[in-house]
C-alpha positions as a LaTeX table, in Angstrom:
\begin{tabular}{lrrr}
\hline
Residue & $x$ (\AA) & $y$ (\AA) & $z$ (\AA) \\
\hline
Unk1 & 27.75 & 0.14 & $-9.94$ \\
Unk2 & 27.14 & 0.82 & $-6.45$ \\
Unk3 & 23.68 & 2.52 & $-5.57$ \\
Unk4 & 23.51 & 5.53 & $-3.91$ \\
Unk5 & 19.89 & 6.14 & $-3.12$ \\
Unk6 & 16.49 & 3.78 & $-3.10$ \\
Unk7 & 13.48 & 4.99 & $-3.24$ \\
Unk8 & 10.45 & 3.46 & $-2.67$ \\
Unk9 & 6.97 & 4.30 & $-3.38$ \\
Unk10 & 4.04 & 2.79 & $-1.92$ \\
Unk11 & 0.57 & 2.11 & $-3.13$ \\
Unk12 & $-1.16$ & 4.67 & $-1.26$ \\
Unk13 & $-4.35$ & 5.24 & $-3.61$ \\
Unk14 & $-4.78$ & 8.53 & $-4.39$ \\
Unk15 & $-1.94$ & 9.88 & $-1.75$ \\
Unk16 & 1.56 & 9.61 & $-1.28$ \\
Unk17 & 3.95 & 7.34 & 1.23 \\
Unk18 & 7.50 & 7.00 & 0.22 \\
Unk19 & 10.55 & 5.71 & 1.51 \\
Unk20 & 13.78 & 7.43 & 0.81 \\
Unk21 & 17.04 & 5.52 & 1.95 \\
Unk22 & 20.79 & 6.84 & 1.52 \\
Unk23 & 23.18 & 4.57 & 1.40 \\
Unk24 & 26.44 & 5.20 & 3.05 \\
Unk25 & 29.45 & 2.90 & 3.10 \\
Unk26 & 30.59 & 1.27 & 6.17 \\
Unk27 & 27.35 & 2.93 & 8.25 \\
Unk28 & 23.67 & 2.33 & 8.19 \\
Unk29 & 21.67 & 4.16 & 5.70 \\
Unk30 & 19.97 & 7.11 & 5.94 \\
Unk31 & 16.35 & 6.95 & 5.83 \\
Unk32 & 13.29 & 9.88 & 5.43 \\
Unk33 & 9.75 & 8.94 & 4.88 \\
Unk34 & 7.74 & 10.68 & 3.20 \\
Unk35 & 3.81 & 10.98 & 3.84 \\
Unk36 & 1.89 & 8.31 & 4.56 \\
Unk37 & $-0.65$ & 8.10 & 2.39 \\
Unk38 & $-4.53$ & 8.39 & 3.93 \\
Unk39 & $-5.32$ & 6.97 & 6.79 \\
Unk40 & $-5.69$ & 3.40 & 4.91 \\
Unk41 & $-2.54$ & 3.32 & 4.23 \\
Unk42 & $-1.08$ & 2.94 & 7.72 \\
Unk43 & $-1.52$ & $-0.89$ & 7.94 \\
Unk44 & 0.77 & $-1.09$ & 4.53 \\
Unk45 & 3.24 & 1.31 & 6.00 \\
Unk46 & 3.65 & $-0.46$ & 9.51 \\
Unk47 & 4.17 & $-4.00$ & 7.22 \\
Unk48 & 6.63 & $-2.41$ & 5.49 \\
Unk49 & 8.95 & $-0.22$ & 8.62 \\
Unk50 & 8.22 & $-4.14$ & 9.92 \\
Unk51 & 10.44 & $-5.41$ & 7.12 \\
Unk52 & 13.58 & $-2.89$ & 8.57 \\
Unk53 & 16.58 & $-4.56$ & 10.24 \\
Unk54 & 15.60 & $-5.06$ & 13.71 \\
Unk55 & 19.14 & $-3.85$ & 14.55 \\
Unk56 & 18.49 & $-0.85$ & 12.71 \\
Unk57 & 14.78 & 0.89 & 12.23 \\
Unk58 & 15.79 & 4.43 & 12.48 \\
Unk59 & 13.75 & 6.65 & 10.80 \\
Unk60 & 16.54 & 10.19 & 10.47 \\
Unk61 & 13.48 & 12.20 & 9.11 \\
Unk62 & 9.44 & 11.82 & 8.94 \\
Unk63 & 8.44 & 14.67 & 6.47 \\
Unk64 & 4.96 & 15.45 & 6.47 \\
Unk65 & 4.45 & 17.65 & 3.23 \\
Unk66 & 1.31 & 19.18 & 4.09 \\
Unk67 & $-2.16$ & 19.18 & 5.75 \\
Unk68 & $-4.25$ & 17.15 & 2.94 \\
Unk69 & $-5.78$ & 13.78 & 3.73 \\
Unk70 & $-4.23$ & 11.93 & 1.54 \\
Unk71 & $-0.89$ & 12.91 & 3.12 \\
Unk72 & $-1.53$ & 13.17 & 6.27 \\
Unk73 & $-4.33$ & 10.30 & 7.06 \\
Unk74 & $-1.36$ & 7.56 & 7.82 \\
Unk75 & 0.71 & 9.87 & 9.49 \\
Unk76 & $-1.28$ & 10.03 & 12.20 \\
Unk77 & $-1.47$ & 6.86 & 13.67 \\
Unk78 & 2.10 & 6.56 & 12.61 \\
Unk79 & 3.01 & 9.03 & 14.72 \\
Unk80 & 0.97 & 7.98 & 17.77 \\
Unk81 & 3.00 & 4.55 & 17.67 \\
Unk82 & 5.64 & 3.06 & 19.58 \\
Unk83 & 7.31 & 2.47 & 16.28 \\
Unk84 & 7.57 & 6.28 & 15.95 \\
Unk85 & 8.45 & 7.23 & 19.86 \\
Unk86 & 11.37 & 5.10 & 19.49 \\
Unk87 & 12.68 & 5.36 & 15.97 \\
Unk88 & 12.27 & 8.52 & 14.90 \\
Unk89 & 14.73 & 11.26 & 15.23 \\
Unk90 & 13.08 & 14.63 & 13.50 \\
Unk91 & 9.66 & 15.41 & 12.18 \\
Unk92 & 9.45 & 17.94 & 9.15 \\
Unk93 & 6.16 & 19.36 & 9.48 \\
Unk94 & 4.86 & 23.17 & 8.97 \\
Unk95 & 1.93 & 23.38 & 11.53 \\
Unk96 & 0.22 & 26.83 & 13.05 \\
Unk97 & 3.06 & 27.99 & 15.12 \\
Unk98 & 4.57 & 28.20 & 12.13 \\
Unk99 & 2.64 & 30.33 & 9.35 \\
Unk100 & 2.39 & 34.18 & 9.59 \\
Unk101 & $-0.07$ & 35.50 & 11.90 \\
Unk102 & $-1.63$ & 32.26 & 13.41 \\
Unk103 & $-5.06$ & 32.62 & 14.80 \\
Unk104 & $-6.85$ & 31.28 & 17.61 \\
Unk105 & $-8.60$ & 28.15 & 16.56 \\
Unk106 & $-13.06$ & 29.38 & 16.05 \\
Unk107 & $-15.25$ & 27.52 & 18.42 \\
Unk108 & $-16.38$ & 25.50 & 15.41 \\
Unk109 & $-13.42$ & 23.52 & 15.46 \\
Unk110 & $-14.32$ & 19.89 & 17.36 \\
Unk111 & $-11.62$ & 18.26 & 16.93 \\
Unk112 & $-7.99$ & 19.27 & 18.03 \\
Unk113 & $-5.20$ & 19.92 & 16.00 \\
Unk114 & $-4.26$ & 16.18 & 15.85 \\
Unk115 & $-1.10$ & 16.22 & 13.38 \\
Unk116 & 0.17 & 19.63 & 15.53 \\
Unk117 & $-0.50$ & 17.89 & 19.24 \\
Unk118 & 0.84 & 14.57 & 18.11 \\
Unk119 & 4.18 & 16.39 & 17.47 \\
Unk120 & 4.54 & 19.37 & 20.05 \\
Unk121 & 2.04 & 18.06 & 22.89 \\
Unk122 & $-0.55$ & 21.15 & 22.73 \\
Unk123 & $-1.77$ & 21.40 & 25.93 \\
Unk124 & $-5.93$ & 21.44 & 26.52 \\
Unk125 & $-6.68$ & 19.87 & 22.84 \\
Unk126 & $-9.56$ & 17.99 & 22.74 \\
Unk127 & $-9.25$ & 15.02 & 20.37 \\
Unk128 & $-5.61$ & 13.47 & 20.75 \\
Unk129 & $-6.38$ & 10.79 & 23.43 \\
Unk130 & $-3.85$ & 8.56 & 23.68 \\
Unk131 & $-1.41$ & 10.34 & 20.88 \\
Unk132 & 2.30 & 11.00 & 22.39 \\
Unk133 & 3.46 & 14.76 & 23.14 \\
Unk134 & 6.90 & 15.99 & 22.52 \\
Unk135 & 7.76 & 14.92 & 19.66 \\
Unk136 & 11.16 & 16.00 & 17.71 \\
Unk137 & 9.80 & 18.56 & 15.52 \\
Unk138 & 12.06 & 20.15 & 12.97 \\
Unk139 & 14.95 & 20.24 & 14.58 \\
Unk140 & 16.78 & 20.63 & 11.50 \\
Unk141 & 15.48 & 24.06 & 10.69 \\
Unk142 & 15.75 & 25.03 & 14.78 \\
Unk143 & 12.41 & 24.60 & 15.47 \\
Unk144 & 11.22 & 27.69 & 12.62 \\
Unk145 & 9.54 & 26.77 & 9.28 \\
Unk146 & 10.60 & 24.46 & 6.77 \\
Unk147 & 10.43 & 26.87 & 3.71 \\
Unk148 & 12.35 & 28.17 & 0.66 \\
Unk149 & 13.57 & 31.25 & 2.33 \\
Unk150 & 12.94 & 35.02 & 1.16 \\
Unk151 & 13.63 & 35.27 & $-2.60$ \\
Unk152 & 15.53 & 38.12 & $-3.98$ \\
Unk153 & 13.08 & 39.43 & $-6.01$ \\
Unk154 & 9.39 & 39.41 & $-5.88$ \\
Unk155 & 8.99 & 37.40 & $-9.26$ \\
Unk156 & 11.91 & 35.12 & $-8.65$ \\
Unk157 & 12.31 & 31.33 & $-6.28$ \\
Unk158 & 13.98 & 30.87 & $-3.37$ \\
Unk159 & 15.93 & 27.81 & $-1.51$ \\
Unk160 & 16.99 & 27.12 & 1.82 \\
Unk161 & 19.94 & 24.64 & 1.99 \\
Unk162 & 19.41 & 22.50 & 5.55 \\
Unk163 & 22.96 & 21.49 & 7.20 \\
Unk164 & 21.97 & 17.70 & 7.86 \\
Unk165 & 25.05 & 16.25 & 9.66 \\
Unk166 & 26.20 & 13.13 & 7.98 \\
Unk167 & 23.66 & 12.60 & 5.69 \\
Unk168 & 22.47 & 13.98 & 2.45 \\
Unk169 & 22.25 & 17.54 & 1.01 \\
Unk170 & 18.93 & 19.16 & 0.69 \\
Unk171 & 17.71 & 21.78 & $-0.37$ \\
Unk172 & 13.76 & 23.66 & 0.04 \\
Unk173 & 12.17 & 24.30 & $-3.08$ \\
Unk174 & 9.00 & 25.02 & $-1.71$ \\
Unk175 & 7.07 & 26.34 & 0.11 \\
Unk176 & 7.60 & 30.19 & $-0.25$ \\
Unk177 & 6.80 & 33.15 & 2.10 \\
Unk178 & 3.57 & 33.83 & 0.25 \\
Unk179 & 2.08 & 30.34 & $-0.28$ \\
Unk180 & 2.56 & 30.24 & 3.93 \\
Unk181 & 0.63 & 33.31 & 4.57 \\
Unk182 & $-2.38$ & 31.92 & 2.13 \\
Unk183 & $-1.99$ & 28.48 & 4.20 \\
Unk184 & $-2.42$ & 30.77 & 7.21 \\
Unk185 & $-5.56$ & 32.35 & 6.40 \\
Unk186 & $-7.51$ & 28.75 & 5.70 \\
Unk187 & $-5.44$ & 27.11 & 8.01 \\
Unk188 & $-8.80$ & 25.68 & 10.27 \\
Unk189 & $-10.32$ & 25.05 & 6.85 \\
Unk190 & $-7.72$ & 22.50 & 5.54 \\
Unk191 & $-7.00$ & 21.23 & 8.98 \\
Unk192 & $-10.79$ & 20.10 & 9.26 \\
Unk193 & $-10.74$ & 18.70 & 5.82 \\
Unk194 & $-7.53$ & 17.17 & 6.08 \\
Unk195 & $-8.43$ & 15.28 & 9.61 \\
Unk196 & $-12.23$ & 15.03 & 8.15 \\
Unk197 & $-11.75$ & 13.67 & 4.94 \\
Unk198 & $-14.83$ & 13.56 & 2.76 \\
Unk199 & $-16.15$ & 10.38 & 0.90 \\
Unk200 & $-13.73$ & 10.15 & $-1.98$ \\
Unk201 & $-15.93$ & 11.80 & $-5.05$ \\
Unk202 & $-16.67$ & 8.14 & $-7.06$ \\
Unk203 & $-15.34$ & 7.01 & $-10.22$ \\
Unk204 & $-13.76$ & 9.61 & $-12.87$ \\
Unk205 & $-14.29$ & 9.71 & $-16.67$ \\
Unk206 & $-12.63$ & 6.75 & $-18.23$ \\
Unk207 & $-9.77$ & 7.30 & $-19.73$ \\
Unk208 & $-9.40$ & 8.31 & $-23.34$ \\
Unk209 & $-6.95$ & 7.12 & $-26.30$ \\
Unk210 & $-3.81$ & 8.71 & $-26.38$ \\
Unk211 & $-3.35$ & 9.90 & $-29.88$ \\
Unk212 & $-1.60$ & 13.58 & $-30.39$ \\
Unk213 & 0.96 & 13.60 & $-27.91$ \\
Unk214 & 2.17 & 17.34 & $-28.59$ \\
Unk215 & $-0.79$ & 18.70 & $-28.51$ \\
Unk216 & $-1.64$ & 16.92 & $-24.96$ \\
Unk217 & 1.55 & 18.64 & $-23.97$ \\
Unk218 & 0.39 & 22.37 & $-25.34$ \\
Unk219 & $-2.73$ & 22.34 & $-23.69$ \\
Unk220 & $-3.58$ & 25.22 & $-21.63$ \\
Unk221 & $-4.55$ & 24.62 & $-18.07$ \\
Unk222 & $-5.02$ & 26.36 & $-15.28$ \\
Unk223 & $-2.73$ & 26.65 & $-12.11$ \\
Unk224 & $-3.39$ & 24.43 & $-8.85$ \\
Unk225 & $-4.16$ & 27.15 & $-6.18$ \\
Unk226 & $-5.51$ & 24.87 & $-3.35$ \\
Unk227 & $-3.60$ & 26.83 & $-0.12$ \\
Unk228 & $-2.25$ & 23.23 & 1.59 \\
Unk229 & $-0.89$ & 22.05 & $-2.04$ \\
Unk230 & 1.03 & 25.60 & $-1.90$ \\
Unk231 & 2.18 & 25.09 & 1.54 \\
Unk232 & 3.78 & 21.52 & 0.59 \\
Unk233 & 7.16 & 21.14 & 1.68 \\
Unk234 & 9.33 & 20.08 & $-1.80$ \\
Unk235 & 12.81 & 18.86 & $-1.47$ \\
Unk236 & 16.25 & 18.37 & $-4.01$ \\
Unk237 & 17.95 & 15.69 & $-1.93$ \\
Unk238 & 21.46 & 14.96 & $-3.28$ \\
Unk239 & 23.94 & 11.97 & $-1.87$ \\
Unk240 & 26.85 & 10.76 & $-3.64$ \\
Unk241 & 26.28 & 11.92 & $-7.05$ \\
Unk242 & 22.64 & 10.99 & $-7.14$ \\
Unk243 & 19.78 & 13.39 & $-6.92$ \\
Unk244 & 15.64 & 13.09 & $-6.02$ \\
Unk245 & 13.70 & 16.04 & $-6.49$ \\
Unk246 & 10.93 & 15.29 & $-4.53$ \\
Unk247 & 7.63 & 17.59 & $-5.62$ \\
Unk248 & 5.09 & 16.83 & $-2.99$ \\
Unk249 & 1.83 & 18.79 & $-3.82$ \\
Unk250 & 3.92 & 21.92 & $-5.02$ \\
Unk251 & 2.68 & 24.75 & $-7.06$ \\
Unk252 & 4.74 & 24.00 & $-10.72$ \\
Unk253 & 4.88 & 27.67 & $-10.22$ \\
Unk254 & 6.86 & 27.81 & $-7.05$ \\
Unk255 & 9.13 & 24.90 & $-7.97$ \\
Unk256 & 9.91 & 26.25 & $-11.04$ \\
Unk257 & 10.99 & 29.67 & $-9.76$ \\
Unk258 & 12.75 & 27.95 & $-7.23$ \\
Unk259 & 14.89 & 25.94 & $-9.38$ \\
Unk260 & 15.70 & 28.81 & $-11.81$ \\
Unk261 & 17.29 & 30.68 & $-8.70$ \\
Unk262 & 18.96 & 27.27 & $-7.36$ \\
Unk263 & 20.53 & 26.39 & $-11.22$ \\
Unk264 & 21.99 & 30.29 & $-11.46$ \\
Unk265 & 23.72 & 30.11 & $-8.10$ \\
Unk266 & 25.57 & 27.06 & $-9.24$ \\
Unk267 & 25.95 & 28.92 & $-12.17$ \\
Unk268 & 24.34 & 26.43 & $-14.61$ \\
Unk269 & 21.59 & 26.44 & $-16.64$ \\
Unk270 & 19.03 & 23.86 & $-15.38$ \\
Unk271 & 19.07 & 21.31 & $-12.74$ \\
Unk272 & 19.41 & 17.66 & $-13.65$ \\
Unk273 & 18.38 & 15.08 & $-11.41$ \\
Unk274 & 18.46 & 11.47 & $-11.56$ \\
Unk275 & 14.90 & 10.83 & $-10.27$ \\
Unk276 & 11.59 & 13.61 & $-9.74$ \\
Unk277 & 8.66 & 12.42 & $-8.29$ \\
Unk278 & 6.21 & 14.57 & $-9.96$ \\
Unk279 & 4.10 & 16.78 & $-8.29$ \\
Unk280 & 0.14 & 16.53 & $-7.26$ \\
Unk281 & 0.34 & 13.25 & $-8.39$ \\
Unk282 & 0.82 & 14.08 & $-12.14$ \\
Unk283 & $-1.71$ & 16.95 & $-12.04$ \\
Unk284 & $-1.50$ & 18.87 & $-15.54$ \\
Unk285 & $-2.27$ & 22.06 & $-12.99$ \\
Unk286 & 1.58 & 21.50 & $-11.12$ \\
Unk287 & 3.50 & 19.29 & $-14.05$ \\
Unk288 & 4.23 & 22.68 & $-16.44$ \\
Unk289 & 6.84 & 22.68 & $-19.57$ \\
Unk290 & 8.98 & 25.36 & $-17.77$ \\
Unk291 & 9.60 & 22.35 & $-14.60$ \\
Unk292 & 10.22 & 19.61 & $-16.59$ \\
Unk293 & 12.83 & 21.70 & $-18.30$ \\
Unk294 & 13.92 & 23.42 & $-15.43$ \\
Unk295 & 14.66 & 19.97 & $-13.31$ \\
Unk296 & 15.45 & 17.22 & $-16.83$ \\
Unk297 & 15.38 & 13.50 & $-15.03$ \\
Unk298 & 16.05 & 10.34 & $-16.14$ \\
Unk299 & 13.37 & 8.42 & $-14.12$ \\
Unk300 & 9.92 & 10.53 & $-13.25$ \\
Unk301 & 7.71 & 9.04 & $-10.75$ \\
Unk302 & 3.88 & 9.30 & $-10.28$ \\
Unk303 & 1.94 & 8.01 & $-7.04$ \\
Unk304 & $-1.78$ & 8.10 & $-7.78$ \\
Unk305 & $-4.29$ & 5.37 & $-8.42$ \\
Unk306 & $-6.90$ & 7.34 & $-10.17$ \\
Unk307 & $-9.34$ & 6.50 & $-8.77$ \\
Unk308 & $-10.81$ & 9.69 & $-7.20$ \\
Unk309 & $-9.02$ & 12.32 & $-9.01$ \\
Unk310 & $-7.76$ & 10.80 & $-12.50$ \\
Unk311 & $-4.54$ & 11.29 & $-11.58$ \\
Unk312 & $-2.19$ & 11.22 & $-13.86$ \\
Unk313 & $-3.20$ & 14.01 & $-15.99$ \\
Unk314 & $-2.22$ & 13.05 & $-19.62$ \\
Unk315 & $-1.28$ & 16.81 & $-20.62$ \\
Unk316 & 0.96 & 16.39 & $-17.31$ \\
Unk317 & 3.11 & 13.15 & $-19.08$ \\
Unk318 & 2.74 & 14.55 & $-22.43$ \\
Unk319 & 4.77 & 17.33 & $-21.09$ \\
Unk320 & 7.59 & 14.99 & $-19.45$ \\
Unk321 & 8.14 & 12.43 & $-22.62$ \\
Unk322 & 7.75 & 15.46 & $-24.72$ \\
Unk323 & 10.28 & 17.66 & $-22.82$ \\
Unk324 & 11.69 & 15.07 & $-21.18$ \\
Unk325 & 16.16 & 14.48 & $-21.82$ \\
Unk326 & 16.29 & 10.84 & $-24.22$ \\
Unk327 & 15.58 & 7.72 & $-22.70$ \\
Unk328 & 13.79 & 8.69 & $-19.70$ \\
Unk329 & 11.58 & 5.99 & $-17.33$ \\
Unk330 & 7.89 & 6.43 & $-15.71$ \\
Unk331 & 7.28 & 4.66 & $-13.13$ \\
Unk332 & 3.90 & 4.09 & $-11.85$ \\
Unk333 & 2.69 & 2.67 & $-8.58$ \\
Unk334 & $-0.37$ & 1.01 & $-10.08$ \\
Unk335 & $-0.65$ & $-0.34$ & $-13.26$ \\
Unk336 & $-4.20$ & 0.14 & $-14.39$ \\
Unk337 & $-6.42$ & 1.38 & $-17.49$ \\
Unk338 & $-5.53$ & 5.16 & $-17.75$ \\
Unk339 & $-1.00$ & 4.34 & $-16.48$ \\
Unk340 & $-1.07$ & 1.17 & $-18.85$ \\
Unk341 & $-1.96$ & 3.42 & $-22.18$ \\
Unk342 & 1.87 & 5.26 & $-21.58$ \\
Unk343 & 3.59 & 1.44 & $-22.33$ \\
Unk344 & 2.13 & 1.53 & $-25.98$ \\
Unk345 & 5.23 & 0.32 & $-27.70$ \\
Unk346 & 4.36 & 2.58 & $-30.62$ \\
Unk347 & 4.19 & 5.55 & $-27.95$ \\
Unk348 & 7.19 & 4.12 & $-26.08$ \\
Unk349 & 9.67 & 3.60 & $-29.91$ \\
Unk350 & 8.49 & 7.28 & $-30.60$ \\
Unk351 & 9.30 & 9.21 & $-27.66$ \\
Unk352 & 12.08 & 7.07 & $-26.18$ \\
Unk353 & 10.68 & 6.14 & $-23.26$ \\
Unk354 & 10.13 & 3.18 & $-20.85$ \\
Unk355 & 7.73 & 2.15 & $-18.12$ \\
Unk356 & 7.89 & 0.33 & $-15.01$ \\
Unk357 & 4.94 & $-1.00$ & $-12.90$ \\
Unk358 & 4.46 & $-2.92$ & $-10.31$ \\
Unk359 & 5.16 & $-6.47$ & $-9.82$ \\
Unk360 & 2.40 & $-8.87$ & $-10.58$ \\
Unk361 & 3.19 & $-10.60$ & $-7.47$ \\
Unk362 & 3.59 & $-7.94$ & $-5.46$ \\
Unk363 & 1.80 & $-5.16$ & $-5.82$ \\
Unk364 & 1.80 & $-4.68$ & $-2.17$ \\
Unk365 & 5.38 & $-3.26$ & $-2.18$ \\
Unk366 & 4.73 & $-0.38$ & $-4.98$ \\
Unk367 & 7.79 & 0.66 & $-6.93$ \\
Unk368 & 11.51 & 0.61 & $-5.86$ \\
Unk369 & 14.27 & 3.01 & $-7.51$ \\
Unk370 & 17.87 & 2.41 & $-7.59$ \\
Unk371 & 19.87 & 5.78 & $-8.19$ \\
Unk372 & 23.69 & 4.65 & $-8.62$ \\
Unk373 & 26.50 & 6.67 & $-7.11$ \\
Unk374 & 29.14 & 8.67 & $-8.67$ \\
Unk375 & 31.63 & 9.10 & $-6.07$ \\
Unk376 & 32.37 & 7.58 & $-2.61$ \\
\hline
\end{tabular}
């Protein structure tokens, strides 16, 4: 069967750096990347956009998600390089200019607003020697925000479908009106943080033995409320029958909302996809029962290490091989103590699941997804 869409996800330690590509017959594919993982993470990325055709390197779209460190830290230096000056053809990126209200920056702030003057050239910015100006900068949305849209009701999603000529459908889940405006008022905050990472906090609890898997699911947690994770930028790209549902750091709470709206206007009841790379890195605070019902996949894809955070949250995949359509597929882009417990073949026989790691030999090149097509 012919494949539609491959996506591949890097090992970007605690972060996230994906490469999307959409196959098209008789043309070269289209191609978004997605993050690049912290600033570490740049010398992996630059191998791999080294491994492109050198007749063909274009890069259609460069979505940055959101202002977090571990998203953001190999964008930057991507974005300064030649690579990216001559290859890339939009950048999907919600800076200041677009939240409500944006402030002047306080005279605490050192350091400029790198991500921002890397893209739009922000004239007297201290801090962005040597970074290009003038960047494409979502030119698919006309130059406004990357966002769901208004939603009808207060307690209800939104989407925005973009018009992307010759290439795939997508449609915003996330981020909404509100989570935009909170981004706004900590926007010098997170910027700070984001280009000023702290030392990552050390080691987390080991991990313990999964026994009750229902239970795992059940367990009450409370919802991520971080501002940047809100703001993230969460797309349903579909191309020739196959679907990604890609959840950045979204709020579970705006996706989920989101999707209920999307699934009633095409007057169905949920919104299968072939492929849904979880949000937050399998955080039990953005993973809820109501998403994984909501958006039913057959593959479900995690990016973490977890090594700073513990990321992923077992509660989180207790929820997707409990709720989870038959026969779905984790994949992991490490295979190490706490993602190795979910290939138990007594957990695997009695959830009908599988798991996919890594190669052995190269571990370097992460995970790669094949989504077939259904139609031309």
């Amino acid at each position: 069967m012919a494949t539609a869409m491959r996506v591949q996800m890097l090992p970007a330690r605690l972060g996230d750096c994906l490469l999307v590509e959409c196959l098209r017959p008789r043309q070269r594919p289209w191609r978004m990347l997605v993050d690049g993982g912290p600033s570490d993470t740049w010398p992996l990325l630059r191998a791999r956009l080294e491994l492109l055709p050198s007749d063909d390197q274009t890069i259609d779209v460069a979505l940055v998600t959101h202002i977090d460190s571990d998203h953001i830290g190999g964008m930057i230096p991507f974005l300064a390089s030649a690579f990216a000056r001559e290859h890339v053809r939009d950048v999907w990126f919600n800076g200041r200019p677009h939240l409500p209200r944006p402030v002047d920056p306080p005279r605490s702030v050192a350091q400029g607003e790198t991500l921002t003057a890397s893209l739009g050239g922000v004239p007297g910015v201290s801090g962005v020697s040597g970074v290009p100006d003038g960047m494409p900068w979502n030119i698919a949305t006309a130059g406004a925000a990357v966002w769901a849209g208004e939603s009808i009701r207060a307690d209800a999603g939104g989407f925005q479908e973009l018009d992307i000529s010759d290439g795939p459908r997508i449609t915003v889940l996330s981020p909404d009106a509100r989570r935009l405006g909170a981004l706004a008022k900590t926007w010098w905050k997170a910027l700070d943080e984001a280009t000023h990472p702290r030392p990552d906090r050390g080691v987390p609890k080991p991990p313990q033995p999964l026994r009750d898997i229902e239970a795992l699911a059940a367990t009450k947690t409370t919802n991520d409320a971080a501002p940047p994770n809100g703001s993230s930028i969460a797309l349903l790209l579909e191309h020739r029958g196959a679907s990604l549902l890609l959840g950045a750091d979204a709020f579970g709470t705006v996706l989920a909302p989101s999707l209920a709206t999307l699934a009633a206007a095409r007057g169905v009841d949920t919104v299968p996809v072939d492929a849904f790379k979880l949000p937050h890195h399998g955080s039990q605070a953005n993973v809820t029962a109501e998403l994984i019902a909501l958006a039913p996949a057959r593959h479900y894809l995690v990016s973490s290490n977890g090594d700073t955070f513990g990321h992923p949250d077992d509660p989180a995949l207790a929820r997707v091989v409990v709720g989870a359509p038959a026969q779905p597929t984790l994949w992991f882009n490490y295979r190490n103590e706490r993602t190795s417990r979910w290939a138990q073949t007594a957990l695997r026989t009695a959830y009908g699941y599988a798991v996919r790691f890594p190669t052995a030999t190269r571990p370097e090149a992460g995970v790669a997804v094949s989504l077939p097509a259904r139609r031309v």
